[in-house]
C-alpha positions as CSV (number, residue, x, y, z in Angstrom):
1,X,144.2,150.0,91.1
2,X,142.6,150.4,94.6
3,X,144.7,149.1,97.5
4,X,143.7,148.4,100.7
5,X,146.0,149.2,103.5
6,X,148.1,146.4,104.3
7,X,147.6,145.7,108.7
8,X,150.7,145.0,110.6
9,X,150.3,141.9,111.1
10,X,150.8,141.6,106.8
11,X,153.5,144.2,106.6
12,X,155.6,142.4,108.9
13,X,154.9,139.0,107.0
14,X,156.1,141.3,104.1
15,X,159.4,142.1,105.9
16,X,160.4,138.5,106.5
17,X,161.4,138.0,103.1
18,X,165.0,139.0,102.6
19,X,164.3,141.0,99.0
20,X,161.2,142.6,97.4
21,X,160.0,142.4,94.2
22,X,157.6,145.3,92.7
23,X,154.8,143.7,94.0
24,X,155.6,143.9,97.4
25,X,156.1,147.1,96.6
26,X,153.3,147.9,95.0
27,X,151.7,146.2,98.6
28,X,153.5,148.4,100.7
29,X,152.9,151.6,99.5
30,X,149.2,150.9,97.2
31,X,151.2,152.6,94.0
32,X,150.2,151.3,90.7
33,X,152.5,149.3,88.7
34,X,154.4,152.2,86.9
35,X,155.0,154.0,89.6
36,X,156.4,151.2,91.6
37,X,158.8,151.0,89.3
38,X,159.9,154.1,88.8
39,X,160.2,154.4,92.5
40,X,162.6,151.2,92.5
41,X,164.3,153.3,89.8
42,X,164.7,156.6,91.6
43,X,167.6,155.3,93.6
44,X,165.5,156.7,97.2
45,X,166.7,153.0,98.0
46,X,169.0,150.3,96.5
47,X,167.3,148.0,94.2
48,X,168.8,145.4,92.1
49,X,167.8,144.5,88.2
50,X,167.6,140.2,88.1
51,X,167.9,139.5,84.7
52,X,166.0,141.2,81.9
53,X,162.8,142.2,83.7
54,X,162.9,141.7,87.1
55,X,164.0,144.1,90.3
56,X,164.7,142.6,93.5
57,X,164.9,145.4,96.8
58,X,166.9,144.2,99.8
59,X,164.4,144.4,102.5
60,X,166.3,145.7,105.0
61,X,167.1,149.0,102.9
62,X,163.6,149.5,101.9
63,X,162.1,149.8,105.5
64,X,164.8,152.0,106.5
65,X,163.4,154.4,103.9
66,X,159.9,153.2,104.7
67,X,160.2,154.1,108.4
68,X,162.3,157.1,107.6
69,X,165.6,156.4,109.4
70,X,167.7,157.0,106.3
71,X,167.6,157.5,102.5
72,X,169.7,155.4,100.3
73,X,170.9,156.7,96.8
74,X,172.8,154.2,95.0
């Protein structure tokens, strides 16, 4: 699936929520579907299995890694 690059001005609209789903994952970084996932599932930041099929990332962890100021493994 082609991405375009997300502007700032979207990222930080993004950033306001307090978790991200794959999506938003998927938004940030223009991965495909399987690979968001198995980037929530590499444990590079915390993310959280909801229920049977859905993974929630606490914002706040994810741009940390995003932005390179620290790598989580949880």
């Amino acid at each position: 699936m082609n991405q375009e690059e997300l502007n700032q001005e979207q990222l930080e609209e993004i950033f306001k929520k307090v978790a991200l789903d794959v999506q938003d994952i998927r938004k940030i970084t223009g991965a495909g579907r399987d690979t968001a996932y198995a980037l929530c599932k590499s444990g590079k930041f915390h993310a959280v299995r909801v229920g049977k099929n859905r993974i929630k990332v606490p914002t706040e962890g994810f741009k940390k890694w995003w932005y390179g100021e620290q790598q989580i493994a949880q």
